[in-house]
C-alpha positions in Angstrom: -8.2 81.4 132.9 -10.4 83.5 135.2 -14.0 82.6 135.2 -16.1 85.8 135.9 -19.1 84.9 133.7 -21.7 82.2 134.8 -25.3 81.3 133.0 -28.2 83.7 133.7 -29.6 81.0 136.1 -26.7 80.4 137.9 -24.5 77.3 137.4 -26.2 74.1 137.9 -26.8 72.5 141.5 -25.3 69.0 141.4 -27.7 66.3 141.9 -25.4 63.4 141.2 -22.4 61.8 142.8 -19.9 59.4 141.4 -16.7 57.5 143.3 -14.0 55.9 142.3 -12.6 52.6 143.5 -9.2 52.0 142.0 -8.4 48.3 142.8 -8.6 45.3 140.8 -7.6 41.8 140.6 -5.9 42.7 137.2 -5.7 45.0 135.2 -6.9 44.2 131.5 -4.6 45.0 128.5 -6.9 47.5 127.0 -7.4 49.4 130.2 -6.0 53.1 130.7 -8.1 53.9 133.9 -6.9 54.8 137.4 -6.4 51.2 138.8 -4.0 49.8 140.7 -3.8 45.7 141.1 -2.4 43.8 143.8 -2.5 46.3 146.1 -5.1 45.4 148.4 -3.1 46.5 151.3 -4.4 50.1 150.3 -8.0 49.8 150.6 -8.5 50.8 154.5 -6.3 53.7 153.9 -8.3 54.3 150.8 -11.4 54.1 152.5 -10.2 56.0 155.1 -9.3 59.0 152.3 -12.4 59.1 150.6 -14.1 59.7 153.9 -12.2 62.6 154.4 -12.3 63.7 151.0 -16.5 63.9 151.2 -16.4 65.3 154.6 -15.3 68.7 152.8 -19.3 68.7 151.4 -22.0 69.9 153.4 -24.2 66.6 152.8 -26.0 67.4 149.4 -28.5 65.9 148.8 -28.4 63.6 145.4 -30.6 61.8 142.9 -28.1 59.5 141.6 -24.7 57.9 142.9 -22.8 55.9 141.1 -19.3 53.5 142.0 -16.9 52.8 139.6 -13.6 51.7 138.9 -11.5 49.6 139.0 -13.8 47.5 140.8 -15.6 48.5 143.5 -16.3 44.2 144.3 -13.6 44.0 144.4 -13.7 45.2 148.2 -14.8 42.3 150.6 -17.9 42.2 152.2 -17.2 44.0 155.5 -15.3 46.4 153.7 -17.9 46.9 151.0 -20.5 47.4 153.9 -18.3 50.2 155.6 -17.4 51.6 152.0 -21.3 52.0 151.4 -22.3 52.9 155.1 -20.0 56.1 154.6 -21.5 57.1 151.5 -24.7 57.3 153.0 -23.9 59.1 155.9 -21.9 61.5 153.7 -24.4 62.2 151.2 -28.3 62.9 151.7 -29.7 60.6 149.1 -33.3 61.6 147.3 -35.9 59.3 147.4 -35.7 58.9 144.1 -32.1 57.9 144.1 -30.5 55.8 141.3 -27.5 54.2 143.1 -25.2 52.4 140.4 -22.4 49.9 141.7 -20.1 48.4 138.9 -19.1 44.8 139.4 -17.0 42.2 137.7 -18.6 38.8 137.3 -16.5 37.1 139.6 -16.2 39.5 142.3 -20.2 38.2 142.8 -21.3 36.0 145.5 -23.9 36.1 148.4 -22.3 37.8 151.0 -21.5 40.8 149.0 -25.3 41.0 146.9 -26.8 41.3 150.6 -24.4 44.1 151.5 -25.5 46.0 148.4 -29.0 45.3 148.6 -28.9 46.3 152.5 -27.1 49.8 151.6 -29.8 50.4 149.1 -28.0 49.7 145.7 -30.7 49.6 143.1 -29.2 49.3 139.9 -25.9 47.2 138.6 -23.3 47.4 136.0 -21.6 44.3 135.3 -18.3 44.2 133.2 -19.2 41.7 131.4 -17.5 42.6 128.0 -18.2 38.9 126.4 -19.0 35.5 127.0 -16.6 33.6 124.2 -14.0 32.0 125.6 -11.3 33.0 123.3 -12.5 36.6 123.3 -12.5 36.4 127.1 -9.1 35.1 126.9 -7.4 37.9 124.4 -9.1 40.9 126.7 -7.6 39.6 130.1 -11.4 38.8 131.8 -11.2 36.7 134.7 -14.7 35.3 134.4 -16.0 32.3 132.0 -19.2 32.7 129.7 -21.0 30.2 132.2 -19.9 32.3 135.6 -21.0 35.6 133.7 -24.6 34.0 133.6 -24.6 32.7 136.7 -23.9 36.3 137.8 -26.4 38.3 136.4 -29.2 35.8 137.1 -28.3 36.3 140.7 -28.0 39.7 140.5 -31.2 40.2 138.9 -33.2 38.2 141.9 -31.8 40.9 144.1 -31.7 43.8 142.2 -34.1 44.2 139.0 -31.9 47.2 137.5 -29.0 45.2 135.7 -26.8 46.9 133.0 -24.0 45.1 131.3 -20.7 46.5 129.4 -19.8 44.4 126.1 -16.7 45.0 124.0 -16.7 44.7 120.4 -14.0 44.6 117.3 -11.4 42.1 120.0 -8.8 41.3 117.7 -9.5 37.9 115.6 -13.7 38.8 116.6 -15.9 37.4 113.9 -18.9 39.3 113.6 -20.7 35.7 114.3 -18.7 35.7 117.5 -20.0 39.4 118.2 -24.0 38.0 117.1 -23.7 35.3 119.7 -22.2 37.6 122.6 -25.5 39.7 121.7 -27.9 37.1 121.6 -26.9 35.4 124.5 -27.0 38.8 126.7 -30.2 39.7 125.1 -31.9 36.5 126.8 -30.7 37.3 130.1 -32.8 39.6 132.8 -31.2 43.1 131.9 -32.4 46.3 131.4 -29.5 48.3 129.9 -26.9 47.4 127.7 -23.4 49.2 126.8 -22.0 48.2 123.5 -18.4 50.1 122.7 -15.8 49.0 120.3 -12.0 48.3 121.6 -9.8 51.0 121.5 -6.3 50.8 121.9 -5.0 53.8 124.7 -1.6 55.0 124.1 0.5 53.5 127.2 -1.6 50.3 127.9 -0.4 46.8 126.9 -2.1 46.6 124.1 -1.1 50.0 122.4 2.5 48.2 122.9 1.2 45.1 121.7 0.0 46.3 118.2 3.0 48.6 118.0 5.2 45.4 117.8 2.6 43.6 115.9 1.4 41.3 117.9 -2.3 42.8 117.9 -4.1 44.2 115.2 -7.3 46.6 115.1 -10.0 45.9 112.7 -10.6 47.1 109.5 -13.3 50.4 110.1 -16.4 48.2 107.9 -16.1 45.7 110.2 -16.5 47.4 113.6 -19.3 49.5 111.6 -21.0 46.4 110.6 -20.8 44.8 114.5 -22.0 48.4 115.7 -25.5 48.2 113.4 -25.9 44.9 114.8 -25.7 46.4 118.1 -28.8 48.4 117.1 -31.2 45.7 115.3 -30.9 43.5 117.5 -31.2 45.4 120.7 -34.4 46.8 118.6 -35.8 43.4 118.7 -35.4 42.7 121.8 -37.2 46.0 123.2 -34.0 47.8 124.0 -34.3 51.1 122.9 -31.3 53.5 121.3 -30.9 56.3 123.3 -27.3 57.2 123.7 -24.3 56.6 120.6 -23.2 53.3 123.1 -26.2 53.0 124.8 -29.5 51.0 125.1 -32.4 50.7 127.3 -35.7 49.1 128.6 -38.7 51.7 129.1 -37.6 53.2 132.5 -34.1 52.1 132.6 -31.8 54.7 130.8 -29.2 55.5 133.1 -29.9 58.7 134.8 -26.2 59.4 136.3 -24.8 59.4 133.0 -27.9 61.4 131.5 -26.9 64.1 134.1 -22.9 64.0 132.6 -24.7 64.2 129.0 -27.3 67.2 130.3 -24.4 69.2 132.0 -26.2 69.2 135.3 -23.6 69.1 137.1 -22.1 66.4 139.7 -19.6 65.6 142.7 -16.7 63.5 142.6 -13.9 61.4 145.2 -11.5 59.4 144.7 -8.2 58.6 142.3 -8.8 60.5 139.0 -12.5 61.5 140.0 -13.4 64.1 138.0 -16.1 66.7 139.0 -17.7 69.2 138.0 -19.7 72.0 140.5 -20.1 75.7 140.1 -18.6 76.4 136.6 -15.5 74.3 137.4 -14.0 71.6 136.5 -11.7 69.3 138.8 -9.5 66.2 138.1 -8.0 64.1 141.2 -4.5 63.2 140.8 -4.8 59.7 138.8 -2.0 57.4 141.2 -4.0 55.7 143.8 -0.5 55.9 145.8 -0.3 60.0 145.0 -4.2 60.2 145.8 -3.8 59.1 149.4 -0.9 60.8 150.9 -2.0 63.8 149.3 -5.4 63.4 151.3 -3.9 62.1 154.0 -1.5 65.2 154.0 -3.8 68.1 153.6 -6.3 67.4 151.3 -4.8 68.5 148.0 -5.7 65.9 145.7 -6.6 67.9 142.7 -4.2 67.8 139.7 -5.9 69.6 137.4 -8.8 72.7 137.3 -10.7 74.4 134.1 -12.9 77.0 135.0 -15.9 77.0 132.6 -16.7 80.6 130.5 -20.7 80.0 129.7 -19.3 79.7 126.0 -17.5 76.7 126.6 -20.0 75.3 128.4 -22.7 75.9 126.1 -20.6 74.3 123.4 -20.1 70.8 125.5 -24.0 71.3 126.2 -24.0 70.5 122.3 -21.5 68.2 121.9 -22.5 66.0 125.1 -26.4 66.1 124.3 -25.9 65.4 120.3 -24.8 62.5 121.3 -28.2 61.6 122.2 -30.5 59.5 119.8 -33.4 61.7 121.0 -30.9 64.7 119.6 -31.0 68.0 121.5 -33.0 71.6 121.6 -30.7 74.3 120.8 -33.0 77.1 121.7 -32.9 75.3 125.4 -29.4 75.0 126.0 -28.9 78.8 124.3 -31.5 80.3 126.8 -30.4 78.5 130.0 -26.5 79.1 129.3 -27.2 82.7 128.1 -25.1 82.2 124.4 -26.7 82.4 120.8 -25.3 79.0 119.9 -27.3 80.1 116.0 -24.9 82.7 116.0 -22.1 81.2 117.4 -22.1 77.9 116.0 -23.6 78.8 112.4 -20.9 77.6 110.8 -20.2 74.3 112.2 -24.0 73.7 112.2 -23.8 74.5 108.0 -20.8 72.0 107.7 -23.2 69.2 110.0 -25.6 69.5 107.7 -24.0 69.2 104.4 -22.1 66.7 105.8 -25.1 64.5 106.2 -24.2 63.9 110.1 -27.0 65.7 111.3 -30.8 67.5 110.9 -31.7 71.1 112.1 -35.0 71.8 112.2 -37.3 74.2 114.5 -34.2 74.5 116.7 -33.6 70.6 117.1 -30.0 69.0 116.5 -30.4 65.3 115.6 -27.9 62.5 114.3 -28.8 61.0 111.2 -28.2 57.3 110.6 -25.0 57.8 109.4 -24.2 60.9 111.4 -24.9 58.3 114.7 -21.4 56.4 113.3 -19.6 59.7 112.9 -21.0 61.1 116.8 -17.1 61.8 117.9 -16.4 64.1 114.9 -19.9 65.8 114.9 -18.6 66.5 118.4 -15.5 67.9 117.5 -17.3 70.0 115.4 -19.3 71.4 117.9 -16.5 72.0 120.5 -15.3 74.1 117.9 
């Protein structure tokens, strides 16, 4: 489609950045992103690419960068410390700048926490995703309960912002198991906290796995039950429930993913980076193999585009920011996208609300308790 329409401000001005480093030690069972393991041999070339790749921008300037993967640790340290040298000559970064690196447990030692903390890396997400040995062993994790708390402490001595990612509803989990993966992360120095239930991604392993039996999902009560757990406990300990899988300290909600949720707007590099600047929306080719001799070739590395109508883009306004325990302001997003989501959206909001998923009152969207456990179908309602 042509996109001849834009908002009657203009399309946001990304302030936010993210990057994605492919490679890992292994890849997990449940995993469906771009990753490629045991390919090491790629990383100059990779490193190489994403320079050119950011040399297309003009050096925005950026509140918030963020690394992900893969594993971006995965890098050693003198590749790590060119990796994040080139970023920063690449990119003007604010001084208020968030800048997120995810890590896996044992990807952590000395060498590489000084490299971060000399770039500027203020906040951390560890992949933690448990800290029972069995549950470690049926996800794939190449980290013990022990080395994952040896790893945050040290990461917190360096850098206060520390986020982890747990799992929950493993196959054969107890919820006791899931209670003791919560208490013991809630006594450790973090100020964020992920919580999302296993899925099983047509084409990984364990999509195959349960297909021949040999894995099985847990019954819907179950994971529901694990998920309100999630949310009292984090309660207790002063985490606070902003976002469907997400939980914060005062201060410490993410603000690169608040800017995905807002619609702001952001850059993106790498092997299935997606972006989104000026209305349009751009996927990288997802092979880490097709990603660098296409940018080593002549730069064409995008496999997909969607240029936004202010419609469509008022609609995942809705559906992103619903999402959010805060809920969202309807008037806000129907004034700044120039759409009369009322109008537009009368009947889904009718079908929201005698559904039980959701409040509308003085122009204000808002998940109920049991609309928060139903956020993906409220959202699917809103996408129309």
């Amino acid at each position: 489609m042509t996109n001849d329409q834009e908002p009657p401000g203009g399309w946001p001005v990304p302030r936010s950045a993210y990057i994605h480093v492919p490679f890992c030690r292994h890849r997990c069972g449940y995993c469906n992103f771009s990753v490629v393991a045991g390919r090491d041999d790629l990383i100059a070339r990779f490193i190489a690419a994403i320079d050119r790749e950011l040399s297309l921008l003009n050096r925005p300037q950026i509140d918030t960068l963020f690394i992900g993967g893969g594993t971006p640790t995965h890098l050693d340290a003198p590749e790590l410390d060119r990796f994040l040298g080139l970023l920063a000559e690449r990119f003007e970064l604010s001084e208020k700048i968030e800048w997120s690196v995810e890590a896996n447990p044992e990807d952590i030692d000395a060498n590489k926490l000084d490299v971060l903390v000399r770039h500027g890396v203020n906040r951390m997400s560890l992949g933690v995703q448990s800290f029972n040995a069995d549950k470690l062993a049926v996800l794939e994790r190449g980290h013990s309960g022990v080395s994952a708390t040896e790893a945050i402490k040290m990461v917190a001595s360096r850098i206060k912002n520390v986020s982890l990612d747990l799992i929950f509803a493993a196959p054969e989990e107890t919820l006791e198991v899931w209670q003791d993966d919560l208490e013991t992360a809630l006594e450790l120095p973090i100020e964020h906290l992920s919580t999302y239930a296993l899925t099983f991604e047509k084409g990984t392993s364990f999509w195959k796995r349960r297909e021949a039996g040999q894995l099985h999902s847990h019954k819907e009560d179950l994971e529901i039950e694990m998920y309100q757990l999630s949310r009292q406990m984090t309660a207790g300990a002063g985490l606070a429930h902003y976002e469907i899988s997400s939980f914060a300290r005062v201060g410490s909600r993410c603000r690169h993913n608040m800017a995905y949720w807002d619609g702001r707007g952001w850059f993106a590099a790498g092997p299935g980076a997606a972006r989104f600047v000026g209305g349009r929306r751009e996927v990288n080719h997802r092979s880490t193999t097709t990603y660098l001799k296409k940018m080593e070739a002549d730069h064409t590395v995008v496999a997909e585009v969607d240029e936004l109508s202010p419609t469509q883009y008022a609609r995942e306004r809705l559906a992103f920011g619903a999402r959010m325990i805060d809920g969202i302001d309807i008037d806000e997003v129907s004034q700044s996208c120039g759409v009369d989501l009322h109008t537009l959206c009368k009947e889904e909001f009718q079908r929201i609300e005698e559904s039980g998923w959701a409040t509308i009152a003085n122009s204000h969207l808002k998940l109920t308790d049991e609309g928060i456990l139903f956020a993906d179908a409220v959202a699917r309602e809103l996408l129309g």
